[in-house]
C-alpha positions as CSV (number, residue, x, y, z in Angstrom):
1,X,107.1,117.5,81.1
2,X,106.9,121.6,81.1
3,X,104.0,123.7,80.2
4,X,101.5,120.8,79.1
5,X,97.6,121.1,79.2
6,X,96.8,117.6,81.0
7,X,93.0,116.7,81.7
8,X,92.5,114.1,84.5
9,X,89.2,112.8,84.5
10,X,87.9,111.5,87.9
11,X,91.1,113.3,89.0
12,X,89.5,113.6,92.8
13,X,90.2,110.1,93.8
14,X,93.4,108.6,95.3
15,X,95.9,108.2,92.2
16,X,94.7,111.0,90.6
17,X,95.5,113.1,93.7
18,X,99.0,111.9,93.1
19,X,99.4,112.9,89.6
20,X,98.4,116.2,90.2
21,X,100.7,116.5,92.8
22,X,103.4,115.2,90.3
23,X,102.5,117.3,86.9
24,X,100.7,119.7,89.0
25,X,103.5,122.3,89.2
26,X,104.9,122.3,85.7
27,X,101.8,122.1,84.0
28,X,98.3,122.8,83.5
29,X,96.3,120.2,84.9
30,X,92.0,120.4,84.0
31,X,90.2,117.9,86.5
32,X,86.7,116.1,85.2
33,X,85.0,115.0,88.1
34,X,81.5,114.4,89.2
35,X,82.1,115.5,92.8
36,X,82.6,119.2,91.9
37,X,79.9,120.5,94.6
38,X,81.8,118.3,97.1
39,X,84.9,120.5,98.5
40,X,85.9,117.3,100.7
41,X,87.4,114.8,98.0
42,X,91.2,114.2,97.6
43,X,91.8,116.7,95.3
44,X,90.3,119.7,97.0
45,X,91.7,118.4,100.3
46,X,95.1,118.0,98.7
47,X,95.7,119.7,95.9
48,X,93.5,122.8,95.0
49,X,94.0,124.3,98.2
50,X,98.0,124.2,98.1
51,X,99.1,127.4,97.3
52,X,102.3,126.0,95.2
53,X,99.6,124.0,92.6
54,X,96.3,126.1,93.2
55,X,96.8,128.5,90.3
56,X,97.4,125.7,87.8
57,X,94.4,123.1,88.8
58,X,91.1,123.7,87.5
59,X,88.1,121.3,88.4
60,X,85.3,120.8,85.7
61,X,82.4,119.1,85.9
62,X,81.2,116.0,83.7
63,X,78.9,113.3,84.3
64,X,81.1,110.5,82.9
65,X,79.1,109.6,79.5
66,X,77.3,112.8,77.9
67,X,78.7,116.1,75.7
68,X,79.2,119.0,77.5
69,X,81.4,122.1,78.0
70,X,84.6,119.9,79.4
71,X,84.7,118.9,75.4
72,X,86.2,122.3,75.5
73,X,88.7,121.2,77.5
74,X,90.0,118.1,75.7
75,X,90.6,120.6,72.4
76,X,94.0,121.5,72.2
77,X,94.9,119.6,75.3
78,X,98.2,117.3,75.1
79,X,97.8,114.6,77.2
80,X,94.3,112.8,78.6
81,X,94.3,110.6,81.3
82,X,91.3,108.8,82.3
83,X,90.8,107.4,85.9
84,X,87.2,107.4,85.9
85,X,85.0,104.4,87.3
86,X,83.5,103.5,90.3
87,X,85.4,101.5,92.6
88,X,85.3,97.8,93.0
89,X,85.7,97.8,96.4
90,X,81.9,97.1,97.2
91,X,79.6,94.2,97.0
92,X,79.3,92.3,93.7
93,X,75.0,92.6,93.3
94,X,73.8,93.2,90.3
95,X,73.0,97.0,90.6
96,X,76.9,97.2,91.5
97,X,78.4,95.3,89.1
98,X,76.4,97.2,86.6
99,X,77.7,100.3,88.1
100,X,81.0,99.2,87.8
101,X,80.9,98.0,83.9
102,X,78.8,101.3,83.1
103,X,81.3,104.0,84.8
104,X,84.1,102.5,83.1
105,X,82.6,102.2,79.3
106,X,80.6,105.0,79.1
107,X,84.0,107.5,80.4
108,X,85.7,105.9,78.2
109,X,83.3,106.2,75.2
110,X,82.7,109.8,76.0
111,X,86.7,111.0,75.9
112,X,86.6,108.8,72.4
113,X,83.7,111.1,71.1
114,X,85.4,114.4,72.4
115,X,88.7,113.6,70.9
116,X,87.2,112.9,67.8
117,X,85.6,116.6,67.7
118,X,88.4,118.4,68.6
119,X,90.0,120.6,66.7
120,X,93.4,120.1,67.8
121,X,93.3,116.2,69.4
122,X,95.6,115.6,72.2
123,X,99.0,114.1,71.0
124,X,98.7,111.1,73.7
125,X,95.3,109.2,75.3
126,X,96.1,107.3,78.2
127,X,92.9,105.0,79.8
128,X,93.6,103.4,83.3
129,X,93.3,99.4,83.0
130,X,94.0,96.8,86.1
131,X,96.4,94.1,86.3
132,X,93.5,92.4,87.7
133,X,92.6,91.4,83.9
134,X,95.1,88.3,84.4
135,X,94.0,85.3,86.0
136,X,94.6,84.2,89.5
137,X,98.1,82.7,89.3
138,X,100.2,80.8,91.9
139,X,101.7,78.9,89.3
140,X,103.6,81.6,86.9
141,X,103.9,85.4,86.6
142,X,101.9,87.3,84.2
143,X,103.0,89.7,81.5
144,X,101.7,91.7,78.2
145,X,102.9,88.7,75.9
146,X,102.0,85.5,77.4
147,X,99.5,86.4,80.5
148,X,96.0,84.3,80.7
149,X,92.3,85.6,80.9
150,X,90.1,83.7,82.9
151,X,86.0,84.8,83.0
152,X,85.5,85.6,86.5
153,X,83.9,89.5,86.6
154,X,86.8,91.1,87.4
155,X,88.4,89.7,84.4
156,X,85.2,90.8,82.4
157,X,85.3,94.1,83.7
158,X,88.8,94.7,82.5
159,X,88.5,92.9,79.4
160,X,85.3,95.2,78.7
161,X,87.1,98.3,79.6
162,X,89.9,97.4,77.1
163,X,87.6,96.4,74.1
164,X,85.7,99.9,74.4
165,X,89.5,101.8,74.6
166,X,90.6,99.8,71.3
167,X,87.4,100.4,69.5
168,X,87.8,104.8,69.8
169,X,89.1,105.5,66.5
170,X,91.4,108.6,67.4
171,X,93.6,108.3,64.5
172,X,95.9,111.7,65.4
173,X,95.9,110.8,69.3
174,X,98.2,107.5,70.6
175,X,96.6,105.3,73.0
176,X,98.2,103.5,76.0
177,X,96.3,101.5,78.7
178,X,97.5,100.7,82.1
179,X,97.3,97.7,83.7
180,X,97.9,99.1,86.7
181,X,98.9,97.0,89.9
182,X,97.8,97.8,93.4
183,X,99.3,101.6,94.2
184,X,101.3,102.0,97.5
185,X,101.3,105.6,98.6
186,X,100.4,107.5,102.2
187,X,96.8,106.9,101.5
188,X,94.2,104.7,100.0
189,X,94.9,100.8,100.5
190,X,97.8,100.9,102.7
191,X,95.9,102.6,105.5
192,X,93.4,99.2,105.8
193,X,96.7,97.3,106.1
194,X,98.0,99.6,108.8
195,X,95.0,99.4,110.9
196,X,95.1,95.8,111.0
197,X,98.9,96.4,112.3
198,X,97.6,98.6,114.5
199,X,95.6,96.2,116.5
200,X,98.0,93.6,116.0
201,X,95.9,91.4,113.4
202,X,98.8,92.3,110.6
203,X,99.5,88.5,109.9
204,X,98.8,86.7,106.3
205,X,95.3,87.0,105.0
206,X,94.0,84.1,104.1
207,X,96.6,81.2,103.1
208,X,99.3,84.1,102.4
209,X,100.5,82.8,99.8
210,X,98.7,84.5,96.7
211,X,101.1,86.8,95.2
212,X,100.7,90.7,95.9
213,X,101.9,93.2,92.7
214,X,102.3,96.5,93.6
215,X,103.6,99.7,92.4
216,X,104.2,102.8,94.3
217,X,102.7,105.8,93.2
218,X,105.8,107.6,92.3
219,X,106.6,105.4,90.0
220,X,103.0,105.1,88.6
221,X,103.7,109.1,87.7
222,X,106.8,108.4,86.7
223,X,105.2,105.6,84.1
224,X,103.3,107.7,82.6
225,X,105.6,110.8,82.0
226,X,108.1,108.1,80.5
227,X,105.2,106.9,78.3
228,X,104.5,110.6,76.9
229,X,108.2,111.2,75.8
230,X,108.2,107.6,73.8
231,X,105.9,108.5,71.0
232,X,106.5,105.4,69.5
233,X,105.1,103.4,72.7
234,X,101.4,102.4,72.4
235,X,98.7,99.4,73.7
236,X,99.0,97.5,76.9
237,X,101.2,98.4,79.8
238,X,101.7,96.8,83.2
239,X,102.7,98.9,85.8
240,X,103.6,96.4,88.2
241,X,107.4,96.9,90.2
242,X,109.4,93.8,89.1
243,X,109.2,92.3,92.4
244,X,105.7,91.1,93.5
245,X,105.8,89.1,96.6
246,X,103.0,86.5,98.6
247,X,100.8,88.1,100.9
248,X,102.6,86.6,103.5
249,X,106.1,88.4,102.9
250,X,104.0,91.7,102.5
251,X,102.2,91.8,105.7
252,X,105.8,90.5,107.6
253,X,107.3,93.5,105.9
254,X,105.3,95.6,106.5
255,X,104.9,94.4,110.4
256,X,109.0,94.9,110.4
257,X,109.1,98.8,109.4
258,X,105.8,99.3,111.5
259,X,107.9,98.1,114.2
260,X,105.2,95.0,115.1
261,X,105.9,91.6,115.9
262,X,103.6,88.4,116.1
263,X,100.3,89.9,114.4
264,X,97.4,87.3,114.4
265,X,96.7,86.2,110.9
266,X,93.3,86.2,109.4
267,X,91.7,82.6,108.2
268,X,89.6,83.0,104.8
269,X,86.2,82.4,107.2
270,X,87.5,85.0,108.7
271,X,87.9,87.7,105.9
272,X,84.3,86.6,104.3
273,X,82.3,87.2,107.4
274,X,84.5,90.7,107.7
275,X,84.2,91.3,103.9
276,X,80.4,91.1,104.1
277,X,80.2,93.6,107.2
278,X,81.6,96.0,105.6
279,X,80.3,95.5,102.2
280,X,83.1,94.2,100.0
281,X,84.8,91.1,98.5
282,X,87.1,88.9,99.6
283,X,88.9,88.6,96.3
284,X,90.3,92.0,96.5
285,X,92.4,90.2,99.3
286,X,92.7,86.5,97.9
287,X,93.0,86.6,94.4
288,X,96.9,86.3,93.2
289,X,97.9,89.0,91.3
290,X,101.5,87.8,89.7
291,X,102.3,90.4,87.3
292,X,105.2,91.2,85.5
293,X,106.2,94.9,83.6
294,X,107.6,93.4,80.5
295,X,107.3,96.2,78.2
296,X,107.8,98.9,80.3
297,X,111.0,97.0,81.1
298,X,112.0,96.3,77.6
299,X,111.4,100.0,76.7
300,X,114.6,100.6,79.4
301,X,112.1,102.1,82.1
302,X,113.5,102.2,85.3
303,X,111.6,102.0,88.7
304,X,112.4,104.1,91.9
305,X,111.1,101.4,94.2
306,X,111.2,98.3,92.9
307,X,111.3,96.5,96.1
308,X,109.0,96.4,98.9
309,X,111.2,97.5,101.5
310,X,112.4,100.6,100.1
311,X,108.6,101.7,99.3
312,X,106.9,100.9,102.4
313,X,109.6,102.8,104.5
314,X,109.3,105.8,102.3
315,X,105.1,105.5,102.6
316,X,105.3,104.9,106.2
317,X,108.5,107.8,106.7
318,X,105.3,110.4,105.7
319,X,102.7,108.9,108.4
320,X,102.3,110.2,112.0
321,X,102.9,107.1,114.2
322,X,99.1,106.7,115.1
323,X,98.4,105.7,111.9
324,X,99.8,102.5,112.7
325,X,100.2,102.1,116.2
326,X,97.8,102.7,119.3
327,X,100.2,104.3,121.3
């Protein structure tokens, strides 16, 4: 992709710091964010201060659900991607799962309204999903076609987000949703893992055996540029790499390019007394994600890491060694 107006809303965080990077140099890239006052957020840190992408990033401010000047923004555009939502790594009360169904419908509904005003809609809408919609499966992998929905809240949450992106009528603009696995890059969940490496408690979580999909961000990026040169591609997407593995072939891959040995594993009474000190869930950890990329797969995308080795040893290839060791 050359020359392209892209708008990334709540572009600050971790993946779309990543995307920026990626589309950042060819193209125009406007960032809707909440956090504009706050010069310390992945973006800024990153991105807007690199003198290679600083001339072609521009940070807006929205508040996620009402009209305002960033509808300007979304008029004439060619490509939206939407990020936005507040993350589910926090305690599931009441006032926080609330938070967490709001941020992602009322984003959502607010792109649907400014696409439908502009002038010149964007050729291609693309609204970030989870492969967390998909039940917790030991049993069989998951895919587009024959994957299950079970009611716990994540599974609502997802299935909520979904149901508001379907019902935007944007009848010039293609929609595509992501079901996007758990991104591996030199940042955001790998750096937990790491520091349990670090002080040699990088065993299995839990029983290890619930299945861990990933994807790296490269090919996340990658995804998506793919998905903007197939115009006849549209709906539900997994980005997943073709090769999930347990929690317990993870964490002893990862201990192998880390360079540690006999980590201590951590017992599920373990990881709820540590989840509620520091004010998450356990499931985030525990639940299997098995999920598969049919479509993509179908539609002849190829990934750059598709196996776990080759991605962990170019994430950890970019980290100074004290990020995952003491000494």
């Amino acid at each position: 992709m050359k020359n392209k107006k892209i708008i990334i809303a709540g572009g600050t965080g971790f993946i779309g710091s990543y995307l920026t990077s990626y589309f950042g140099k060819d193209n125009q890239i406007i960032i809707l964010t909440r956090n504009i006052k706050r010069g310390g957020n992945n973006a800024f840190k990153k991105f807007v201060i690199n003198e290679e992408l600083k001339h072609n990033v521009k940070i807006v401010e929205w508040n996620g659900k009402d009209e305002g000047e960033w509808h300007k923004e979304i008029d004439g555009s060619d490509l939206v991607i939407n990020l936005a939502g507040k993350s589910v790594n926090c305690r599931y009360n009441e006032k926080n799962k609330q938070e967490i169904f709001d941020s992602r419908t009322n984003s959502t509904k607010a792109i649907g309204v400014a696409i439908r005003n502009a002038t010149v809609p964007p050729k291609l809408w693309i609204n970030a999903a989870s492969a967390t919609i998909y039940r917790h499966a030991t049993d069989k992998p998951q895919d587009e076609y024959t994957g299950e929905f079970h009611n716990d809240f994540s599974v609502q949450v997802c299935k909520l987000w979904e149901k508001t992106f379907c019902e935007q009528r944007t009848p010039f603009t293609r929609k595509v949703a992501l079901r996007m696995a758990i991104t591996l890059a030199d940042g955001g969940v790998i750096i937990p893992f790491l520091n349990l490496c670090k002080f040699s408690l990088g065993g299995k979580q839990g029983s290890g055996k619930q299945m861990f999909s990933w994807v790296h961000a490269a090919d996340t990026c990658r995804a998506i540029e793919f998905l903007w040169k197939h115009k006849d591609l549209e709906g539900m997407f997994n980005v997943s790499s073709p090769n999930p593995l347990n929690n317990e072939n993870f964490m002893r891959t990862l201990r192998k390019i880390t360079s540690h040995k006999n980590d201590l594993p951590a017992p599920e009474w373990m990881l709820k007394i540590g989840a509620f000190l520091i004010g998450t869930e356990t499931e985030l950890i525990l639940k299997s994600r098995w999920v598969l990329p049919t479509k993509l797969m179908e539609s002849g995308f190829e990934f750059k890491y598709s196996n776990i080795d080759d991605a962990l040893t170019e994430i950890i290839s970019k980290l100074p060694r004290k990020t995952y060791h003491l000494f």
